[in-house]
C-alpha positions as CSV (number, residue, x, y, z in Angstrom):
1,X,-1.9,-27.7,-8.0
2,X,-5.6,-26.1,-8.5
3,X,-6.1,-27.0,-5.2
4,X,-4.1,-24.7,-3.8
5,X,-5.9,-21.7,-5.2
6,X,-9.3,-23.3,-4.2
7,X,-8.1,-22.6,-0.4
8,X,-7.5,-18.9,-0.3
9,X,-9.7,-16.4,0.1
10,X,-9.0,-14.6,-2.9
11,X,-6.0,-15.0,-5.9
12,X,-5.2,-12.4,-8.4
13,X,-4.7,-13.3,-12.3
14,X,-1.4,-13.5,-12.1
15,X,-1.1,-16.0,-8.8
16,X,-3.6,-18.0,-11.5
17,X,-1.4,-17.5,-14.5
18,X,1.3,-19.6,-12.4
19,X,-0.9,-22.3,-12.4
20,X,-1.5,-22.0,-16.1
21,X,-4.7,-20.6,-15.7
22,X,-5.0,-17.6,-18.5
23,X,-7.3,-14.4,-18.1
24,X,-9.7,-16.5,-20.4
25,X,-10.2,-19.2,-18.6
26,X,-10.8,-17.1,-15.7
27,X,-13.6,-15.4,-17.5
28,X,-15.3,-18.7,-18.7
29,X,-15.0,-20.1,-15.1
30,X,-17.0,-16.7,-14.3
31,X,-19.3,-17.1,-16.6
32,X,-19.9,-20.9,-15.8
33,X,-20.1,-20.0,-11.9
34,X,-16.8,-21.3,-10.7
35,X,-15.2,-18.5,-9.9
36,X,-16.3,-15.0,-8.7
37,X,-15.2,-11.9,-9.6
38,X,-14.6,-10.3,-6.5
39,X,-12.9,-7.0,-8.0
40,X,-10.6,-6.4,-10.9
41,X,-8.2,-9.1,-11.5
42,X,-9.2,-10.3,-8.2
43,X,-11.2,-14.1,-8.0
44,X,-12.2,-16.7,-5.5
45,X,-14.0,-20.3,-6.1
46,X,-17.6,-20.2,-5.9
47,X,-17.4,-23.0,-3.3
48,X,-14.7,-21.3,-1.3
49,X,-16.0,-21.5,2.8
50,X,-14.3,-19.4,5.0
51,X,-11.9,-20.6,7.7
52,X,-12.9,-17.7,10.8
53,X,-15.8,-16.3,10.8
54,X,-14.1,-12.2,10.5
55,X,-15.7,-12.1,6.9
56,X,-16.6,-8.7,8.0
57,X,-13.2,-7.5,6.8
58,X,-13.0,-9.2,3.3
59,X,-14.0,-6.4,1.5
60,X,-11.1,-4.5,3.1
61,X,-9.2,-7.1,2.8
62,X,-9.3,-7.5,-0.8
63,X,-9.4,-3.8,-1.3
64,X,-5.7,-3.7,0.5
65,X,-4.8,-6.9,-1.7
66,X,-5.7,-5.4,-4.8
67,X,-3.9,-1.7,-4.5
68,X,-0.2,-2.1,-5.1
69,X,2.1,-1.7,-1.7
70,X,-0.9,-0.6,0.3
71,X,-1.0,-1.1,3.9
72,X,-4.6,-0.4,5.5
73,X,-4.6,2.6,8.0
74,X,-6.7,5.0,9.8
75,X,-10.5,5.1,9.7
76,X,-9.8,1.2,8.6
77,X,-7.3,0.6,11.0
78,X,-9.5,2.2,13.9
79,X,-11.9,0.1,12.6
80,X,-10.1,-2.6,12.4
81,X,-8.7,-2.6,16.2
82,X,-12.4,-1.4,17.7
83,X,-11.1,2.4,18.5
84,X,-13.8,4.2,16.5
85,X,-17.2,4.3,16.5
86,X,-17.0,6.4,13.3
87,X,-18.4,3.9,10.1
88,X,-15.9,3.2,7.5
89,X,-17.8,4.3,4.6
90,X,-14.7,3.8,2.1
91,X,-11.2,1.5,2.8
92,X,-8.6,4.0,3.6
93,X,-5.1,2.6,2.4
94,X,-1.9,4.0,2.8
95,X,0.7,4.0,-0.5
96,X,4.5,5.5,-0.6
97,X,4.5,9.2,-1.8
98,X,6.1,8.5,-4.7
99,X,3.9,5.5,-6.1
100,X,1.7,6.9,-9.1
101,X,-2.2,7.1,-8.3
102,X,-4.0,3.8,-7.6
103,X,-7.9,3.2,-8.0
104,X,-10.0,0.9,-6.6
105,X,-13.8,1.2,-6.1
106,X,-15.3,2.5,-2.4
107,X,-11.1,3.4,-1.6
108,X,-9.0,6.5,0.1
109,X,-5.4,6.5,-1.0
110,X,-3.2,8.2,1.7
111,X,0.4,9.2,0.7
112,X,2.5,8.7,3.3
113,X,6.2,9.2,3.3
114,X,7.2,7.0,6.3
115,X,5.9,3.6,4.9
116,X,7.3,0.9,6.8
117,X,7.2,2.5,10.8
118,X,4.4,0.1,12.5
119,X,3.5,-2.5,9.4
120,X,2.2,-5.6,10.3
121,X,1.4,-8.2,7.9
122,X,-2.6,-9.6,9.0
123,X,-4.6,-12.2,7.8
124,X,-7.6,-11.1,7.6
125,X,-10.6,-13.3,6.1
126,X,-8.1,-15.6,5.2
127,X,-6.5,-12.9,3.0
128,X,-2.8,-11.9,3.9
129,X,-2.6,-8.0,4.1
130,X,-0.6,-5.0,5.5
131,X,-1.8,-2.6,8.3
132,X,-0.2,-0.2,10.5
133,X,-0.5,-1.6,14.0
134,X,-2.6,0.3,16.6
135,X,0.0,2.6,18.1
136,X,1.2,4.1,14.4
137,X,-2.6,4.2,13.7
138,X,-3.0,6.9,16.5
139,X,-0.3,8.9,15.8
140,X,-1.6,9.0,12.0
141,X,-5.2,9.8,13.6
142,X,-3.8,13.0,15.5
143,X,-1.6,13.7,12.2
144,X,-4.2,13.5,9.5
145,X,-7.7,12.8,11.0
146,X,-10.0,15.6,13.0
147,X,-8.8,15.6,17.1
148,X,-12.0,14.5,18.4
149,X,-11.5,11.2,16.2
150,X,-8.2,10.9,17.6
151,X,-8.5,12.1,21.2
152,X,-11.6,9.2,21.2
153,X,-9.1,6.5,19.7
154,X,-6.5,6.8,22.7
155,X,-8.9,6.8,25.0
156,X,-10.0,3.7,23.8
157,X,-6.1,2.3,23.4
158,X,-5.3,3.6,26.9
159,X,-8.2,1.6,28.5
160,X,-7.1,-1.4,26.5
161,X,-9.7,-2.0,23.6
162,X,-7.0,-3.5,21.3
163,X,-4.2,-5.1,24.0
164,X,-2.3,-4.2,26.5
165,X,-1.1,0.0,25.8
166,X,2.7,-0.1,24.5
167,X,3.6,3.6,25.4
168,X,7.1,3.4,25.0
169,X,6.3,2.6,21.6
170,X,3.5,5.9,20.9
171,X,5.9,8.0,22.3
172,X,8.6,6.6,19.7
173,X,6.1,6.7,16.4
174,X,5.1,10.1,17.8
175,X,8.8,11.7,17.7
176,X,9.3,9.8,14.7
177,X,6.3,11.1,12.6
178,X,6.6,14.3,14.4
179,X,3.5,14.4,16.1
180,X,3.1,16.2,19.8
181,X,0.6,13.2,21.2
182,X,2.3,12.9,24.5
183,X,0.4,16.6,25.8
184,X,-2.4,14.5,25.5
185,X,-1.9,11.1,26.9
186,X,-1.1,12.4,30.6
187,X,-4.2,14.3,31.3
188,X,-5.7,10.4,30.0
189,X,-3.5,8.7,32.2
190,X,-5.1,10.5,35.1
């Protein structure tokens, strides 16, 4: 049953406390050097190898794991789908409105009202997350990022960095969320 947990990329205490492994026996594999302590209640075997080579993304990945209904979104997500050049100096993750404060280290929470328009469940480094797919991503960057980030991310969609563009799609997320994007897709599209 072990085994199981030996193959992820990551496992939280309580995915190891179903396997009868208790918070003191984590901290004595630690210390031995079977486990690492990749964040707060979050560990992988020493030995673990990854299975693609996108290890780039585990730190966001386990960043998105560890805060509680987060979903990774803007300067991440840009990040994520090549439409930035902008570095991601901290993991921006998106949490419902309502959820109390969440911490993690090197993270931006976003509250965001709307949490379930554009989720797509990733694995990224092996690690299962949530993050809004490319299109919701825009409209967000034209909602709550500076235009110039935003105007530079659909140019990029619109010239097909991250797939083929899906414009019926931004121009449904954009009255949905209530963002005017469309004013500034045409003079693109010519």
């Amino acid at each position: 049953m072990i085994e199981d947990l030996k193959m992820k990329a990551s496992f939280t205490t309580d995915e190891a406390q179903e396997y009868g492994l208790s918070s003191r026996m984590l901290s004595y594999y630690v210390k031995k050097g079977v486990l690492e302590r990749m964040a707060r209640g979050v560990y992988r075997f020493s030995d673990y190898i990854p299975k693609d080579e996108n290890v780039l993304w585990e730190d966001l990945a386990v960043a998105a794991q560890r805060v509680s209904n987060g979903v990774i979104c803007l300067i991440s997500a840009l990040n994520y789908y090549g439409l930035t050049d902008e570095r991601m100096k901290e993991y921006w993750i998106a949490v419902p409105h309502s959820q109390p404060h969440s911490h993690f280290p090197l993270t931006r929470i976003v509250r965001m009202r709307n949490m379930k328009l554009g989720v797509q469940k990733k694995a990224i480094a092996d690690i299962e997350v949530r993050i809004f797919d490319p299109e919701r991503t825009i409209v967000d960057s034209f909602r709550l990022l500076d235009f110039e980030t935003a105007i530079k991310a659909l140019k990029l969609y619109l010239k097909g960095e991250c797939g083929k563009p899906d414009l019926k799609k931004l121009s449904r997320y954009s009255k949905e969320l209530r963002a005017n994007i469309e004013k500034h897709i045409v003079p693109l599209l010519v």
